[in-house]
Backbone as ProteinMPNN parsed JSONL, in Angstrom:
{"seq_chain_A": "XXXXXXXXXXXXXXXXXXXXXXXXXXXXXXXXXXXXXXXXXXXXXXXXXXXXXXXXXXXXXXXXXXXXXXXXXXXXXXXXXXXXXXXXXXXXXXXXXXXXXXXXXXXXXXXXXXXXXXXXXXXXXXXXXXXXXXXXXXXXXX", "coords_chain_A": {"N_chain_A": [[48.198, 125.71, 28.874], [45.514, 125.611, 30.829], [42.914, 127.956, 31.132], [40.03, 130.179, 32.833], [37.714, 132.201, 32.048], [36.27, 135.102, 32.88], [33.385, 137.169, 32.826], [32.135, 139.491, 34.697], [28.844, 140.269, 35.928], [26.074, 141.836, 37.27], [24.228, 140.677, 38.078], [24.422, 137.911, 36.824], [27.018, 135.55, 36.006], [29.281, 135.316, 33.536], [31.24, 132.712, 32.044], [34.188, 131.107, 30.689], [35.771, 128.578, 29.151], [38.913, 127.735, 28.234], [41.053, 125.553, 25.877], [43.204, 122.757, 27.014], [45.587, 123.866, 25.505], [45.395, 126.166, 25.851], [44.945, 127.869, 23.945], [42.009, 128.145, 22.569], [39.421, 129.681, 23.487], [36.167, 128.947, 25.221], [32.386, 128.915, 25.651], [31.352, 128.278, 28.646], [29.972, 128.23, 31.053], [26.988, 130.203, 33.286], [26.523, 131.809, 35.898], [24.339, 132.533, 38.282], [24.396, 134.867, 40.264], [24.35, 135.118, 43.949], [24.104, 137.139, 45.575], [25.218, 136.565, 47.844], [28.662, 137.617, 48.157], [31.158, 136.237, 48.742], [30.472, 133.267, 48.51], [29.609, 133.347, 46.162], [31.957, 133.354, 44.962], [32.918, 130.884, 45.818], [31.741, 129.233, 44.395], [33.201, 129.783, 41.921], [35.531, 128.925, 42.732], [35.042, 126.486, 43.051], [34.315, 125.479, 39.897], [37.371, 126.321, 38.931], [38.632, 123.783, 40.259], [36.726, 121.71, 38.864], [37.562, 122.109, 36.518], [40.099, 122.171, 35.89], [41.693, 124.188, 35.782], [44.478, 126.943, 35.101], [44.905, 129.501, 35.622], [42.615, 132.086, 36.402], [40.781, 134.881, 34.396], [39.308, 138.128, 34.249], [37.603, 139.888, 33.502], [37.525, 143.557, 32.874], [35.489, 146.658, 32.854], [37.085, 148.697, 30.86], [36.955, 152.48, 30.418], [36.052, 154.111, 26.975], [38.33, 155.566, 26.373], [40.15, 154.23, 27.754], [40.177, 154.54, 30.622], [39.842, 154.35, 33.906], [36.238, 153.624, 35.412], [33.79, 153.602, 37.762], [32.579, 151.141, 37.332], [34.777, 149.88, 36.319], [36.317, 150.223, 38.175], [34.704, 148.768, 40.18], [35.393, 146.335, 39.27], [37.768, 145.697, 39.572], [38.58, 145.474, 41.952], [36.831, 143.44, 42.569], [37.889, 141.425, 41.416], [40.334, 141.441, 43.121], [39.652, 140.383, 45.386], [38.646, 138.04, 44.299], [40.768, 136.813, 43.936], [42.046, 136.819, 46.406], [40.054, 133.888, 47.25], [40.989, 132.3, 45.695], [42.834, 129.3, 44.373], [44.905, 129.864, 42.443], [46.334, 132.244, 39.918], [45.027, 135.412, 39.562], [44.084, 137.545, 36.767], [43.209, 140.464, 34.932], [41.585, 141.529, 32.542], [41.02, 143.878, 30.113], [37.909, 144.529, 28.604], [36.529, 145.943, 27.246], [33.357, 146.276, 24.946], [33.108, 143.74, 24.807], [30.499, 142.463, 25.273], [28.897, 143.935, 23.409], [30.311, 142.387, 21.391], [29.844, 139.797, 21.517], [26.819, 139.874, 21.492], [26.232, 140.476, 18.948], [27.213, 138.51, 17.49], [25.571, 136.143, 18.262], [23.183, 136.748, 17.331], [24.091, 136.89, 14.671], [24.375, 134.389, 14.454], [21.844, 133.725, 14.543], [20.172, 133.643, 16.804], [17.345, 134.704, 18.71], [16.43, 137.494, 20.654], [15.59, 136.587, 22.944], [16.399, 134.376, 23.122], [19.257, 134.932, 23.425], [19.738, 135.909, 25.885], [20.4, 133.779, 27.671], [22.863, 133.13, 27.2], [24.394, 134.972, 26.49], [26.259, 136.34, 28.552], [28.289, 133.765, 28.803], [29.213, 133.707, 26.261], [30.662, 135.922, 25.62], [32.324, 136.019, 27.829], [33.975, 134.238, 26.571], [34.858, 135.692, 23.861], [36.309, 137.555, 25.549], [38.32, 135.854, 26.931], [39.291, 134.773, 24.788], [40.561, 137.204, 23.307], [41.813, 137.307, 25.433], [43.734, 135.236, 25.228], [44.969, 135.363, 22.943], [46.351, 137.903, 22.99], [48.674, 136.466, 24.774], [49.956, 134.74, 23.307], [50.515, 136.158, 20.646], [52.695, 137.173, 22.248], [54.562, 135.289, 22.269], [57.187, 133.228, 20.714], [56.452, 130.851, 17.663]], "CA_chain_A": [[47.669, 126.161, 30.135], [44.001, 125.886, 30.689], [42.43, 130.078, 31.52], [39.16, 130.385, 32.961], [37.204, 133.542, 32.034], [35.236, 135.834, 33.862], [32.46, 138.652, 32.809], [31.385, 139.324, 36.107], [27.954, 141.136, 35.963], [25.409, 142.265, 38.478], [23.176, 139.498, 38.125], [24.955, 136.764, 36.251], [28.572, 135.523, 36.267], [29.502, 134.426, 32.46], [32.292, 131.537, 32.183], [34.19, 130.637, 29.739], [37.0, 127.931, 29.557], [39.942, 127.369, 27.078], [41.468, 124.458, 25.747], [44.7, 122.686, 27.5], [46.626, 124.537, 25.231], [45.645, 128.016, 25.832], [44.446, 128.588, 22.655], [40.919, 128.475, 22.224], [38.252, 129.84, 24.439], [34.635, 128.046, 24.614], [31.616, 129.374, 26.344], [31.05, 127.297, 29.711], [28.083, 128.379, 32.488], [26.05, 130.905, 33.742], [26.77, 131.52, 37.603], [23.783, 133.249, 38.551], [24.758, 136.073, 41.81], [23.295, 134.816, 44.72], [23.939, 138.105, 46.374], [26.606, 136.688, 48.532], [29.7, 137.551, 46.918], [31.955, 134.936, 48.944], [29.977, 132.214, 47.962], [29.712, 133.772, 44.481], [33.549, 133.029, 44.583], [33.723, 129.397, 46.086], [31.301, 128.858, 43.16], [33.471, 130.311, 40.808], [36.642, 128.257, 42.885], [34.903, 125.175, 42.256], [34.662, 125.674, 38.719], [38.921, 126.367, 39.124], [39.301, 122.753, 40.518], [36.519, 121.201, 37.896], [38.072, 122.526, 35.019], [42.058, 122.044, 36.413], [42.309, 125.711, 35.313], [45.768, 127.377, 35.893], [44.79, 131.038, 35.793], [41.517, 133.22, 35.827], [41.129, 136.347, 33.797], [38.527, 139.024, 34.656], [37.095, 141.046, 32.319], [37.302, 145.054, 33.431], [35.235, 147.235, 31.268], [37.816, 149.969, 30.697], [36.138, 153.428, 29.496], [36.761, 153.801, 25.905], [39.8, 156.683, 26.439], [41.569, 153.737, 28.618], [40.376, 155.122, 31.932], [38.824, 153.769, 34.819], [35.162, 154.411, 35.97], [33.094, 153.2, 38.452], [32.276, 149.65, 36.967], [36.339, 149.097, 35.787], [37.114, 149.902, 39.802], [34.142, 147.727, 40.748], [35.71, 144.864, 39.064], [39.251, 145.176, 39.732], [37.905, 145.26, 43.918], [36.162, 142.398, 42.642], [39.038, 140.489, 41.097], [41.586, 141.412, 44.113], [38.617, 139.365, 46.657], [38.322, 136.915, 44.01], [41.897, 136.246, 43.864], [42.379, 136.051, 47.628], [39.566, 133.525, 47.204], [41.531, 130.856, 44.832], [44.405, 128.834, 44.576], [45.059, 130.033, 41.132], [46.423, 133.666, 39.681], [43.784, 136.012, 38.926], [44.646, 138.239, 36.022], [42.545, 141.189, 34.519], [41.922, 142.319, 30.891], [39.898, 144.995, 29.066], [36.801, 143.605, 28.097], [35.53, 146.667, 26.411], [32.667, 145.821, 23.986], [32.908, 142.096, 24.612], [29.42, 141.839, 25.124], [28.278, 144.097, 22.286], [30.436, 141.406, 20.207], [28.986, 138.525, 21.824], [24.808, 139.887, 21.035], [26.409, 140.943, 17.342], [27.674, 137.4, 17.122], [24.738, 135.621, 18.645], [22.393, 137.697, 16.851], [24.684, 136.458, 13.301], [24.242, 132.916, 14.71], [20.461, 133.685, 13.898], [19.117, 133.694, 18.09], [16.563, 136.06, 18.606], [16.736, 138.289, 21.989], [15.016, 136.082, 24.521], [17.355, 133.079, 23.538], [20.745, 134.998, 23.571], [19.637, 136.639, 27.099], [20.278, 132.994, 28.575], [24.22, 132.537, 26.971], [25.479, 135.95, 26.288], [27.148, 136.365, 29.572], [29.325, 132.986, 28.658], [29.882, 134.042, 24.882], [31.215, 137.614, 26.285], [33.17, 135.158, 28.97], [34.991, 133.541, 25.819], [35.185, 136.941, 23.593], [37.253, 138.282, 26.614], [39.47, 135.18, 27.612], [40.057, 134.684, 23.325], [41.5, 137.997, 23.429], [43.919, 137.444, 26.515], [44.414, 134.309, 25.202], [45.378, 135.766, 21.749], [47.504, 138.837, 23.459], [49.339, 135.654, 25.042], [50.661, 134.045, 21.843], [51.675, 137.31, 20.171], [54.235, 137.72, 22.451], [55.456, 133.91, 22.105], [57.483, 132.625, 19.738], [55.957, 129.59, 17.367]], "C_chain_A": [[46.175, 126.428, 29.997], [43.246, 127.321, 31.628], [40.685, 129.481, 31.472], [39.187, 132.025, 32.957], [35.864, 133.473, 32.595], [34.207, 136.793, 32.925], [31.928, 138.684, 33.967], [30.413, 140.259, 35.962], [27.538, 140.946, 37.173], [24.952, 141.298, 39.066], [23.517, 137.751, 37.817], [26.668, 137.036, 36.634], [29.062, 134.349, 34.759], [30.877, 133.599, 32.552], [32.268, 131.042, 30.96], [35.987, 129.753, 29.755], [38.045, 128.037, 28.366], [40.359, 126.132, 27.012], [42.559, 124.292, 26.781], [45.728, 122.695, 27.553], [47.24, 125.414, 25.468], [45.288, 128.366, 24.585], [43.066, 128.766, 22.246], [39.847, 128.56, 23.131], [36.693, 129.096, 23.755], [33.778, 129.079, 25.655], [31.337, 128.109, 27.085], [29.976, 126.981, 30.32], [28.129, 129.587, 32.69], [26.542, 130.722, 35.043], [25.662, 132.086, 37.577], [23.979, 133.718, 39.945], [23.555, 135.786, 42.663], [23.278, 135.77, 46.016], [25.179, 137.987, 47.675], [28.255, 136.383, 48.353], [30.88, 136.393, 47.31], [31.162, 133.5, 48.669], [29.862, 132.228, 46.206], [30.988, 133.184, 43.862], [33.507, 131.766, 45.169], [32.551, 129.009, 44.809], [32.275, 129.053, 41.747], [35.403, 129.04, 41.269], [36.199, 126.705, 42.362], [35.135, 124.738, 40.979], [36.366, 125.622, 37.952], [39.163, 124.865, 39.13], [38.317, 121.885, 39.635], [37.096, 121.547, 36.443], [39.663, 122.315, 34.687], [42.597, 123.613, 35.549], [43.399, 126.568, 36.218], [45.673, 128.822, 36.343], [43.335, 131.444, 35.623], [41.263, 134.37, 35.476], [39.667, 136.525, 34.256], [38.346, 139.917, 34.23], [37.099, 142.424, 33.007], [36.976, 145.794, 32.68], [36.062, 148.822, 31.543], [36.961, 150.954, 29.786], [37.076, 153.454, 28.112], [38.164, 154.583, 25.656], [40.745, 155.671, 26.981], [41.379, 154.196, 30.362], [39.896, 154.016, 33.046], [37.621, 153.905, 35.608], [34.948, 153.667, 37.063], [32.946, 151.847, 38.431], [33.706, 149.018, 36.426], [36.872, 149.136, 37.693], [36.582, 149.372, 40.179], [34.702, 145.863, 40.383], [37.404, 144.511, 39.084], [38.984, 145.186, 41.258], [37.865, 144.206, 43.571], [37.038, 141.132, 42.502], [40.022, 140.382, 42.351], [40.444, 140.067, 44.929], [38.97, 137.696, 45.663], [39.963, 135.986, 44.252], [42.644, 135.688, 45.301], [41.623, 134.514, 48.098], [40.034, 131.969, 46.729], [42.947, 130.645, 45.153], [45.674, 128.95, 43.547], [45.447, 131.752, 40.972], [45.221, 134.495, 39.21], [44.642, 137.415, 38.167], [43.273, 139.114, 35.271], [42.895, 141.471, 33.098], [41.009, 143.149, 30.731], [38.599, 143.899, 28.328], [35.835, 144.438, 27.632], [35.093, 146.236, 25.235], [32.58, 144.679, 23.541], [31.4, 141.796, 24.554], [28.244, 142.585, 23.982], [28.702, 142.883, 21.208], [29.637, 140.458, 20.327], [27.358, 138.696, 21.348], [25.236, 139.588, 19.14], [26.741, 138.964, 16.584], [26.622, 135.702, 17.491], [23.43, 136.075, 17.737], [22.725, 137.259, 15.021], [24.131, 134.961, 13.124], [22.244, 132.866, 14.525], [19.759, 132.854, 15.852], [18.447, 134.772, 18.091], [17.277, 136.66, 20.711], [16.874, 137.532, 23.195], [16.345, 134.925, 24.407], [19.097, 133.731, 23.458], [20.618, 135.306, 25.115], [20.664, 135.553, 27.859], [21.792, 132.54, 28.077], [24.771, 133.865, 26.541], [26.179, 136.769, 26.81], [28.541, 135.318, 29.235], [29.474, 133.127, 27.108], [30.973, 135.359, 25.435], [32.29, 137.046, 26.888], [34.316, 135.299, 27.616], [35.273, 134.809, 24.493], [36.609, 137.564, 24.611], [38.518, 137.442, 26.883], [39.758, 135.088, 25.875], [41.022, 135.849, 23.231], [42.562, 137.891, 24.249], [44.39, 136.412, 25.805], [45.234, 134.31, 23.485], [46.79, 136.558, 21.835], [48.721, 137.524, 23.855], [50.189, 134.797, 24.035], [51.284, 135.116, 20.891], [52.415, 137.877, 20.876], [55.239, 136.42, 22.765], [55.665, 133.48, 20.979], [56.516, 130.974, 19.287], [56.635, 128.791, 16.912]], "O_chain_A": [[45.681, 127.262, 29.238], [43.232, 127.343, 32.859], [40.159, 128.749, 30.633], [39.984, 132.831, 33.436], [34.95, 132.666, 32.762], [34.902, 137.106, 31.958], [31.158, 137.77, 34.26], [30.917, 141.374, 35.824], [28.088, 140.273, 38.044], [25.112, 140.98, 40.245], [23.057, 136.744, 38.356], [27.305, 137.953, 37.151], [29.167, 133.123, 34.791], [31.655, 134.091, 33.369], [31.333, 130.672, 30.25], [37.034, 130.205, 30.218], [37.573, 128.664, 27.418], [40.135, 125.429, 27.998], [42.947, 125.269, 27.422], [46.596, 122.285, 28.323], [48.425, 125.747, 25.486], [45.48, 129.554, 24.326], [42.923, 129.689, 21.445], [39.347, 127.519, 23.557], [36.273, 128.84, 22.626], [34.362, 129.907, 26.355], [31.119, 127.046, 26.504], [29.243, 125.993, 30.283], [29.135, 130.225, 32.38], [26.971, 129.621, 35.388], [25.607, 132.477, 36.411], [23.708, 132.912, 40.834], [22.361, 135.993, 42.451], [22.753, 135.516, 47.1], [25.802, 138.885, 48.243], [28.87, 135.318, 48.396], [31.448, 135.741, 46.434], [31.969, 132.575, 48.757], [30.004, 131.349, 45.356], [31.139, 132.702, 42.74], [34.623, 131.328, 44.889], [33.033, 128.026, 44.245], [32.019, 128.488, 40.684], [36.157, 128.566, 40.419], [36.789, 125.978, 41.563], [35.933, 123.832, 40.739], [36.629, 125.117, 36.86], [39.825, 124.438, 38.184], [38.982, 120.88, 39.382], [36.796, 120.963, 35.402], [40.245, 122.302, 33.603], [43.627, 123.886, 34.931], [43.366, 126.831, 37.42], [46.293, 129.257, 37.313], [42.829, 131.075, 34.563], [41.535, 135.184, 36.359], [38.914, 135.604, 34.571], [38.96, 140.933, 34.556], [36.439, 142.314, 34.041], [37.704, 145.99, 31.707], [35.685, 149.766, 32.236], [36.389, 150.603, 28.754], [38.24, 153.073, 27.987], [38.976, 154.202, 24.813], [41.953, 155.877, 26.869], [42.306, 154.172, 31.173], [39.638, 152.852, 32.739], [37.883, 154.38, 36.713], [35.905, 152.993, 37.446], [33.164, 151.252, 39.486], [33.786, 147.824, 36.138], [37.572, 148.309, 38.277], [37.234, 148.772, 41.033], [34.511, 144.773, 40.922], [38.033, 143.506, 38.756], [39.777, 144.325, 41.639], [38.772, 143.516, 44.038], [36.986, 140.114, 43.192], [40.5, 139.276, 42.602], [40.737, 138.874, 44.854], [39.371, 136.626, 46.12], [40.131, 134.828, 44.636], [43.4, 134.73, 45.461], [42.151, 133.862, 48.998], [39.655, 130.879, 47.158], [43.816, 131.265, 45.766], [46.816, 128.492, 43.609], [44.946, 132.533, 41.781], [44.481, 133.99, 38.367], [45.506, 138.109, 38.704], [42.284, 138.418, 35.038], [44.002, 141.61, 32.578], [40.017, 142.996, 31.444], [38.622, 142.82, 27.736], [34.649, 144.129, 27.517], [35.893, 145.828, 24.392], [32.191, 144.337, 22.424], [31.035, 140.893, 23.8], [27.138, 142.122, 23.704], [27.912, 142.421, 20.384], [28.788, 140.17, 19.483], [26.74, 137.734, 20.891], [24.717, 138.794, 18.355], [26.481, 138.491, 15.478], [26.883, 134.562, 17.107], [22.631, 135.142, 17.665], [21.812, 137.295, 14.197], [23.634, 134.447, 12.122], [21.623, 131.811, 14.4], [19.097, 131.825, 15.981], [18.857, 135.787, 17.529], [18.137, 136.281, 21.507], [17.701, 137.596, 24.104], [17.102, 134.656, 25.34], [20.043, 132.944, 23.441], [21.593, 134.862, 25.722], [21.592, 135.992, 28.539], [22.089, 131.446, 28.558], [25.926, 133.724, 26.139], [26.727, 137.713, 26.241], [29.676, 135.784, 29.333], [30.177, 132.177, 26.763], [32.194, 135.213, 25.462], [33.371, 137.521, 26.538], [35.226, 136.126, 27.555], [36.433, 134.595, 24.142], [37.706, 137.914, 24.175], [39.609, 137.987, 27.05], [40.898, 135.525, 25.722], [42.219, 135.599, 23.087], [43.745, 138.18, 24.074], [45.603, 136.491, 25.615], [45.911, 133.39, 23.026], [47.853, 136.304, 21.268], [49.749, 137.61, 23.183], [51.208, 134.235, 24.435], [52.412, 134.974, 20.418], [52.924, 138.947, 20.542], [56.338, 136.466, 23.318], [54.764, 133.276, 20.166], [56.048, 130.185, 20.108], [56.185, 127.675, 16.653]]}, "name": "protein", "num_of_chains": 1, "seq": "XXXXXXXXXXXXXXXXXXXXXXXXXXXXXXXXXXXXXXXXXXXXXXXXXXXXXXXXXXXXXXXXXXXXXXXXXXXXXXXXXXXXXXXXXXXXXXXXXXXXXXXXXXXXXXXXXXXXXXXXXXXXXXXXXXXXXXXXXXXXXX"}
């Protein structure tokens, strides 16, 4: 099953696809937020029907106790719209400290600041959908 991932930020919109197994996330595109969030989403549906992706996950940064603040209820709002939006399930995960991994791991990969700025929305993307798409196999037999 091919999973599109989300980081949905303020400014950007990281993307990241998986194989047509389900097993391995890649880093995709950059959406950049053009302020109007239904268009934000037929951008993000297009992407659904170029990619033949069956599901989209949606990163929610859960506080670190497990709770929900301000920016975990801004993006589960965000996910319900997006999901009335597609033709596809929209599914949420925890995506706490995906994008500290993604700099830490960009930053290993020997980019300096200015050049991770411009891909570490869609590393973060594939950080976040590797994990669902990890949780998803430890609870299936091989």
């Amino acid at each position: 099953m091919r999973a599109l991932g989300l980081d949905l930020g303020g400014k950007r919109i990281g993307v990241a696809v998986s194989d047509r197994d389900g097993r391995l996330a890649t880093p995709a595109d950059v959406l950049h937020r053009t302020g109007d969030r239904a268009r934000d989403h037929r951008a993000v549906a297009d992407l659904v029907v170029e990619w033949e992706a069956e599901v989209v996950v949606v990163g929610v940064p859960y506080s670190l106790d497990g709770g929900t603040g301000p920016a975990a209820e801004a993006m589960i709002a965000e996910s319900r719209q997006l999901a009335r939006a597609l033709d596809v399930p929209v599914e949420t995960h925890d995506e706490r400290l995906t994008t500290v991994s993604a700099e830490r791991r960009l930053r290993e990969a020997g980019l300096d600041s200015r050049a991770q700025r411009k891909v570490v929305d869609q590393v973060a993307a594939a950080v976040l959908l590797q994990a669902w798409l990890d949780g998803r196999s430890e609870g299936s037999v091989s």
